[in-house]
C-alpha positions in Angstrom: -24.9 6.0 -25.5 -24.8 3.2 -22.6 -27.4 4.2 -19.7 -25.5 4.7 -17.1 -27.8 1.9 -14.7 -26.7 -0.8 -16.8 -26.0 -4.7 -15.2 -24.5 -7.3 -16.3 -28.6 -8.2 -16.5 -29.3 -6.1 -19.2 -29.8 -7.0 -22.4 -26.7 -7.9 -24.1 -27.0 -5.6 -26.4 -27.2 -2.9 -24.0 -24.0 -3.4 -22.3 -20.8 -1.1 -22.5 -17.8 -2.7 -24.3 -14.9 -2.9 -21.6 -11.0 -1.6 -22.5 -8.1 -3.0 -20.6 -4.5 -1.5 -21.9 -1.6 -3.1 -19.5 -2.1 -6.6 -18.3 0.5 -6.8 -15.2 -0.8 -7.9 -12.2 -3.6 -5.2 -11.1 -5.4 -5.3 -14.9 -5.6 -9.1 -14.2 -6.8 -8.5 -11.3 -9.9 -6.0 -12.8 -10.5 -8.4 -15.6 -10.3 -11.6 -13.1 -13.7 -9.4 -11.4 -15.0 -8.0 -14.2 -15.8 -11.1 -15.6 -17.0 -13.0 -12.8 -19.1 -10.3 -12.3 -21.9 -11.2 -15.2 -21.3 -9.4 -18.1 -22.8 -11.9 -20.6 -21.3 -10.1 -24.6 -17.7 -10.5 -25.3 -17.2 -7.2 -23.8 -13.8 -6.8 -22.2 -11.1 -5.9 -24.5 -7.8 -6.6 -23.1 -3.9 -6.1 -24.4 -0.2 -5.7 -23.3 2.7 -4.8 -25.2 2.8 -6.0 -28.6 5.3 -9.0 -28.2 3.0 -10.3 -25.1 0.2 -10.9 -27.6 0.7 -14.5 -27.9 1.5 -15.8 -24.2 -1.8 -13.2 -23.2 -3.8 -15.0 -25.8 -3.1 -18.3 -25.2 -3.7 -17.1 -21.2 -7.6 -16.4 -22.0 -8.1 -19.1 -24.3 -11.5 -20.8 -23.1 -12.8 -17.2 -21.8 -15.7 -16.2 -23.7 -15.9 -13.0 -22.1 -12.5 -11.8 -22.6 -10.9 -10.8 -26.2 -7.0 -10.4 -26.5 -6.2 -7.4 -28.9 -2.8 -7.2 -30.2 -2.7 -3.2 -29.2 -4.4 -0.6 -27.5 -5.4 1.1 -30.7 -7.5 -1.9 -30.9 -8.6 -1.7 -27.7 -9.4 2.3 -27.8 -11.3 2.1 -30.8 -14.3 0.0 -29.7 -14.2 0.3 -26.4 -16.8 2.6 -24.1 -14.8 2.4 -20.8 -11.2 2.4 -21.5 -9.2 1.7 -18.3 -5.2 2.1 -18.6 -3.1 -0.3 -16.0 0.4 0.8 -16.4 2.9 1.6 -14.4 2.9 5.8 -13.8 6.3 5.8 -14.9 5.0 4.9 -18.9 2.0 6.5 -18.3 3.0 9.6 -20.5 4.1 7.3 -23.6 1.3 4.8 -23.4 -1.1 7.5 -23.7 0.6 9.5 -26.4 0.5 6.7 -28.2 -2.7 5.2 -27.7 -4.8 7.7 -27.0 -5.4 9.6 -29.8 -7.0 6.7 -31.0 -9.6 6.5 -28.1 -13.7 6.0 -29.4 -16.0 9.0 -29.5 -17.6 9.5 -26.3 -16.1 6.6 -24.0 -14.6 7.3 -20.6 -11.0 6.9 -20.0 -9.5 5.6 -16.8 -6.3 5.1 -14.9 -4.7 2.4 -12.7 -2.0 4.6 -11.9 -1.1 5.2 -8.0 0.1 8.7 -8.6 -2.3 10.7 -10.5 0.0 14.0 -11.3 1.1 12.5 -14.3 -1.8 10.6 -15.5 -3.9 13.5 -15.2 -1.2 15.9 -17.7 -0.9 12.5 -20.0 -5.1 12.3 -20.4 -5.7 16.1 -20.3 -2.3 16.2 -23.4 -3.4 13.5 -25.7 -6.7 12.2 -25.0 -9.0 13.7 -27.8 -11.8 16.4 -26.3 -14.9 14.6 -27.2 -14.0 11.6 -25.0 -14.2 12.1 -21.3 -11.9 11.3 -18.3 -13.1 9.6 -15.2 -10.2 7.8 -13.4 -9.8 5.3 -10.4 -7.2 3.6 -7.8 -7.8 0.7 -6.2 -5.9 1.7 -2.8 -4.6 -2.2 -2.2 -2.2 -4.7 -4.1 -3.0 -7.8 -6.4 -2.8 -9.9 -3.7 -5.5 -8.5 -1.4 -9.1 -9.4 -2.4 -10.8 -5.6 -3.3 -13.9 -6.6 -1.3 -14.4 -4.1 0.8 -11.5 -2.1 0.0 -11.2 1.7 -0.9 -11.7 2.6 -4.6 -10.8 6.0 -5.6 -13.2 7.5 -8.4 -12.0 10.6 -9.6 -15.0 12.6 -12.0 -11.9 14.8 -13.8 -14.2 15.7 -17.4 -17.2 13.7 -17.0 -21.2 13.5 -16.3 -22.7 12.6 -13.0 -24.6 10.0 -15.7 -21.0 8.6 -16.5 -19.9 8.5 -13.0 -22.8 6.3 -12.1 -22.2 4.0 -15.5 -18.4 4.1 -13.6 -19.7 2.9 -10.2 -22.3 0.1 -11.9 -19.2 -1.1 -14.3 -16.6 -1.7 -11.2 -19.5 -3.1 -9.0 -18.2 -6.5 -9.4 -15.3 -5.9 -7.3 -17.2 -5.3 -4.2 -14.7 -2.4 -2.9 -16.2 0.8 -1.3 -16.2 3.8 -3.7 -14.2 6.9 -2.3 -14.5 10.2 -4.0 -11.6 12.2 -4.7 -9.8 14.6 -7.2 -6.6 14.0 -8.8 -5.0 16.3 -6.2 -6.4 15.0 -3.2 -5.8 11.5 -4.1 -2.0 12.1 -4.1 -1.8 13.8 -1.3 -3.7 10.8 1.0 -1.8 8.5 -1.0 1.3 10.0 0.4 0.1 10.0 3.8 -1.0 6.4 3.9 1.3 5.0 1.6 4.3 6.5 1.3 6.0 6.6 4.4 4.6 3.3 5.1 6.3 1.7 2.4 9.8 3.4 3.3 8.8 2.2 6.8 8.6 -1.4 6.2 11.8 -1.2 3.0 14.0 0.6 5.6 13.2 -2.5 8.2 14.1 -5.0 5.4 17.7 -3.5 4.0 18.9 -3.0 7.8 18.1 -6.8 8.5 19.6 -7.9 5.0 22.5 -5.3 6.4 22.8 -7.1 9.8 22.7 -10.7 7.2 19.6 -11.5 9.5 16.8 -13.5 9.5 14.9 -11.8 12.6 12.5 -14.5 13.3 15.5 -16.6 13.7 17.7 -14.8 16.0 14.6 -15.1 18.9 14.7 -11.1 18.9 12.2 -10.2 16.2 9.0 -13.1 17.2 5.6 -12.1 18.4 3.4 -9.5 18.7 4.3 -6.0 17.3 7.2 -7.8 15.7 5.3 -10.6 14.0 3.3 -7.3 12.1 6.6 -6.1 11.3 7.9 -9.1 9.8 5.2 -10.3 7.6 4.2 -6.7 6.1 8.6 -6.3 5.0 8.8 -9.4 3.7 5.1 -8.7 1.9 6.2 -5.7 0.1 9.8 -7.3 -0.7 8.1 -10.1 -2.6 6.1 -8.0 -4.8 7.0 -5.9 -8.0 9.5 -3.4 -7.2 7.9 -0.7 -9.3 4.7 -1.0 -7.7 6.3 1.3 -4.6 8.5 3.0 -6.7 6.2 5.0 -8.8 4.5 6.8 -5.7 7.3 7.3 -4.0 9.7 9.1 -7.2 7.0 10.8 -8.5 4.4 11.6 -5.9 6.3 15.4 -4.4 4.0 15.1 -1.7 5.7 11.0 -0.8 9.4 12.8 -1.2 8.2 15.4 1.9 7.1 13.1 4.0 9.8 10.2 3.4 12.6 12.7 4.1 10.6 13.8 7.5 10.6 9.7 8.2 14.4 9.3 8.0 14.8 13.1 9.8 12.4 11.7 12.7 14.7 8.2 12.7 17.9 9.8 13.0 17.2 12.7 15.4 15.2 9.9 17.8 18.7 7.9 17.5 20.5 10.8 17.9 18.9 11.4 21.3 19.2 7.7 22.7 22.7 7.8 22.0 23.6 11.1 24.4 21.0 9.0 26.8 19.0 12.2 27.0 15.7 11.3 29.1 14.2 14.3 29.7 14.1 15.4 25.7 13.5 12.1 24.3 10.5 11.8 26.8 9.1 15.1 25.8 9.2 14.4 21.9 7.7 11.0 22.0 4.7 12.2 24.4 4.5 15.1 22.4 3.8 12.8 19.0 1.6 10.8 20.9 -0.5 13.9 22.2 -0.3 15.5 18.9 -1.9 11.8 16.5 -3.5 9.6 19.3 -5.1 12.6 21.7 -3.3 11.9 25.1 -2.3 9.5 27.3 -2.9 5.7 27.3 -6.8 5.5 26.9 -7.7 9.2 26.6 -8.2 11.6 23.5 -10.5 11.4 20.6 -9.6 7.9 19.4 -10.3 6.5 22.8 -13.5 5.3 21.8 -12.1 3.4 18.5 -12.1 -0.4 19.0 -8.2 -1.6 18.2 -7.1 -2.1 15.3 -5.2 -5.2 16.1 -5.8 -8.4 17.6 -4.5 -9.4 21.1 -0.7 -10.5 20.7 -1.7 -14.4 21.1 -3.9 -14.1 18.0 -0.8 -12.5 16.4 1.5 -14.9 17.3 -0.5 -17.4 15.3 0.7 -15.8 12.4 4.3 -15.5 13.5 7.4 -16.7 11.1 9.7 -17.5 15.0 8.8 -18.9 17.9 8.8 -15.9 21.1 11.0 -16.8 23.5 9.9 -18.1 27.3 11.4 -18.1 30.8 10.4 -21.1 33.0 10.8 -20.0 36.7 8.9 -23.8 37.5 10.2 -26.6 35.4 6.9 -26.6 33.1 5.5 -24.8 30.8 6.1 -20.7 30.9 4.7 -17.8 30.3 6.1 -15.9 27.1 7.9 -12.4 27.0 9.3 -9.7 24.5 12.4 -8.8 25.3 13.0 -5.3 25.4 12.8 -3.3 21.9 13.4 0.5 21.8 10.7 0.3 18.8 12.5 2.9 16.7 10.6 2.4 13.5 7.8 3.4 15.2 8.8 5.8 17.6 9.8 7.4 14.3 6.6 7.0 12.4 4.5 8.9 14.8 6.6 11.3 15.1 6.8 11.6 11.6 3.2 12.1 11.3 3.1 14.9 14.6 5.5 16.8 13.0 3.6 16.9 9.2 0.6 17.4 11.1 -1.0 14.2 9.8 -4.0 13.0 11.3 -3.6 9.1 10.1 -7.1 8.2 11.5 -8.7 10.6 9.0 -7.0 9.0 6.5 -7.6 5.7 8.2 -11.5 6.0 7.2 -11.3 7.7 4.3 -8.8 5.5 1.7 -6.7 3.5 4.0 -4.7 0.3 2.3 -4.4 -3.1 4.3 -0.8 -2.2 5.3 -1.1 1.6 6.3 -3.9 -0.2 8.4 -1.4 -1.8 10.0 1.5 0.3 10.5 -1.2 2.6 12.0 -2.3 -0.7 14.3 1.2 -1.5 15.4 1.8 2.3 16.0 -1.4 2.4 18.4 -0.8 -0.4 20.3 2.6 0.8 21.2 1.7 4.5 21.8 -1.6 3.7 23.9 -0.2 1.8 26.2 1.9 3.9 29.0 3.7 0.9 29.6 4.3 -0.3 26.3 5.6 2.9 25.8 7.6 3.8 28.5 9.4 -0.1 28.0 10.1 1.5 24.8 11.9 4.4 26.0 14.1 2.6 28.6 15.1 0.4 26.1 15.9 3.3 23.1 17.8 5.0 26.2 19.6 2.4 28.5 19.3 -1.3 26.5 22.0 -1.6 23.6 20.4 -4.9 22.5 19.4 -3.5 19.8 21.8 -0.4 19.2 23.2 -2.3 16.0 19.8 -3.0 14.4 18.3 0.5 15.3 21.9 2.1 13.7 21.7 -0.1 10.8 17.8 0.9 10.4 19.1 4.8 10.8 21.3 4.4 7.7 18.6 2.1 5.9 15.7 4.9 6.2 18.3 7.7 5.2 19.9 5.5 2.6 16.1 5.2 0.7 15.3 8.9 1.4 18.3 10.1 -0.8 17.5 7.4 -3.2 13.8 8.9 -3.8 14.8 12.4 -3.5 17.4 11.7 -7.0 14.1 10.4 -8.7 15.9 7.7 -9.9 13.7 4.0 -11.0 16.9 2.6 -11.7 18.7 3.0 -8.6 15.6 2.5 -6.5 15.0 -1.1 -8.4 18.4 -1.7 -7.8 18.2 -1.1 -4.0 15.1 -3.1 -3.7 15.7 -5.9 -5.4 19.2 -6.6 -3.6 17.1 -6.8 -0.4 14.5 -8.5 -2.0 17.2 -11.1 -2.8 18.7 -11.9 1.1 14.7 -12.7 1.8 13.5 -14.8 -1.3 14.1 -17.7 0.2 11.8 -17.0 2.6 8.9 -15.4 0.5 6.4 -18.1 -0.1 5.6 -19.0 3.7 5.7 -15.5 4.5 3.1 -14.3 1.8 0.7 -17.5 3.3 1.0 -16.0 7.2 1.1 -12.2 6.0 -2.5 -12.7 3.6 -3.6 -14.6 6.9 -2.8 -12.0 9.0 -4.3 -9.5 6.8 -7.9 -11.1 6.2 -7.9 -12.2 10.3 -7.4 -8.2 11.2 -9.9 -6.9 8.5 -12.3 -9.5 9.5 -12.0 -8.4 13.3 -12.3 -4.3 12.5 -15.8 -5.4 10.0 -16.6 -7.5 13.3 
């Protein structure tokens, strides 16, 4: 039995062998911490699929710390904390067949970002003497997890194995959050979810429009420059990392459809140029998630969540456009933008009844931070917001774009709700193609962005 205060100080003898099945991008991540984190034994077991063996051992050749098996019976056998990183899709198969083989008394964990079937695959296979103690780290492989929300969920387990849990993952410096499987799909869904549909909806209309945005001197600075780098983030990541919670998540199927229902009825009511009810609505949403007007309501006293618009546009793929009025150098200006992504997301959230700043301090990822960031800055301001109005209701600058982004959010709703991976990679990864070009400076700015915004909010 491993005490459950063990550190990577304690005798070597006394340390918990660690299990890694599924080496994609997130398990490299774990193992990348786990072993700069001190544990001195060869004590983290690692393995993909079968025919990855030999590229995976040749990868940790020269790591002492880190043993390639060629399977995860291997890995189940002699390990005491088994941790599964595969995609929730497989989850089910990997565990059927790996499981069973799974050491006497040694926790089982998942990577998983929807826990509904990780939960019936661990409670179906996994043998009854070992016990289940899962996690989530709620951020990509690209962010650093210092700092950032871990999900622990104690499913079958001791408060002795939980703390052995906490002490094993210490090394990734992320702030433990303490859920059940249920809950943790259901504040997945509201921070991720629709955030992700959000940002994939803004990326297929551009690729629709064959646009560059940041090119066109529309789409620079500010809100946009948020906009921008957090598409072109998601689009030059792994396609099934958003797929999985979205297709198999029913709580992420609710809400995307209300996303694309909020999008098309705010469109519907710019095109019949209908002040009085689009007014109404949009206040309403912004009453209903911010508290009131401007600077009132119960997140008046929050700091902002983002930066001043100059500290943004240091981060910006375009240049903003200017208007000299004296031959020298010019202030800069946005031109008018109805916002609809946005106008859509809070209303999105109103009409669920989704309070996103709960969710914002309990488990919130670096891009529902924000979404939610972009969304306040908009809504708090009266005349941000009004701009945004008069321009949904009397500016056509942007009627193409704001149809194309109707279709776009509608177009991945239907897509989710037929729960199919292979048309939803399919539709990804033909966006994901019109902006590869543009991937590598964009992931430099967005992880910029990112790390200047956290830093500010720790501040």
């Amino acid at each position: 039995m491993i005490h459950p205060d063990v550190t990577p100080d304690s005798p070597i003898e006394e340390q918990p062998a660690l299990g890694v099945i599924g080496m994609g991008s997130m398990g490299t991540l774990y193992v990348k911490h786990l072993e700069a984190g001190g544990w001195k034994r060869q004590v983290i077991y690692v393995c993909d699929q079968p025919s990855k063996y030999e590229s995976l051992k040749a990868t940790y050749e020269g790591h002492p710390n880190v043993t390639v098996l060629r399977d995860g019976h291997l890995v189940s056998r002699i390990s005491d904390f088994i941790m599964y990183s595969v995609e929730a899709e497989y989850i089910d198969s990997v565990v059927a067949t790996y499981g069973p083989s799974t050491r006497v008394g040694a926790i089982v964990s998942g990577q998983t970002s929807v826990k509904a079937p990780e939960k019936a695959a661990f409670e179906k296979y996994l043998p009854p003497d070992v016990e289940i103690l899962s996690c989530h780290s709620l951020h990509g492989p690209t962010v650093s997890p210092v700092g950032q929300p871990l999900v622990l969920i104690k499913h079958r387990a001791t408060d002795e194995s939980l703390r052995l849990v906490e002490n094993i993952l210490r090394p990734l410096k992320s702030r433990y959050v303490y859920l059940s499987f249920e809950e943790h799909d259901i504040v997945t869904a509201n921070t991720q979810a629709v955030t992700h549909a959000a940002f994939l909806s803004m990326g297929t209309a551009w690729a629709n429009e064959l646009e560059y945005p940041w090119e066109t001197g529309h789409y620079v600075g500010g809100i946009e420059t948020v906009k921008v780098n957090i598409m072109l983030r998601i689009y030059s990541n792994k396609w099934h990392v958003y797929a999985g919670l979205a297709i198999l998540n029913p709580s992420a199927r609710i809400q995307i459809d209300q996303y694309a229902r909020s999008a098309s009825e705010i469109f519907k009511l710019m095109l019949a140029g209908n002040d009085a009810a689009m007014r109404q609505r949009i206040y309403e949403a912004r009453d209903r998630v911010f508290g009131g007007k401007s600077e009132d309501g119960p997140v008046a006293a929050r700091a902002p969540i983002l930066l001043s618009e100059d500290v943004l546009d240091r981060f910006s793929l375009g240049r903003r456009p200017s208007v000299s009025t004296n031959g020298g150098s010019s202030p800069r200006r946005h031109m008018a933008n109805s916002h609809l992504s946005l106008l859509a997301m809070v209303d999105c959230w109103a009409r669920l009844g989704i309070q996103p700043f709960v969710h914002l301090d309990l488990a919130a990822t670096p891009l529902f931070r924000m979404l939610l960031g972009v969304s306040e800055y908009l809504f708090r301001s009266q005349e941000r917001l009004d701009d945004a109005i008069h321009a949904a209701l009397y500016d056509t600058t942007y009627r193409a774009n704001d149809l194309e982004f109707v279709i776009a959010a509608r177009g991945w709703s239907q897509c989710i709700s037929f729960g199919s991976f292979e048309l939803y990679q399919k539709r990804f990864m033909e966006t994901a193609a019109f902006f590869e070009s543009r991937f590598e400076d964009a992931t430099k700015l967005g992880t910029a962005m990112l790390q200047a915004i956290s830093d500010s909010s720790l501040a």
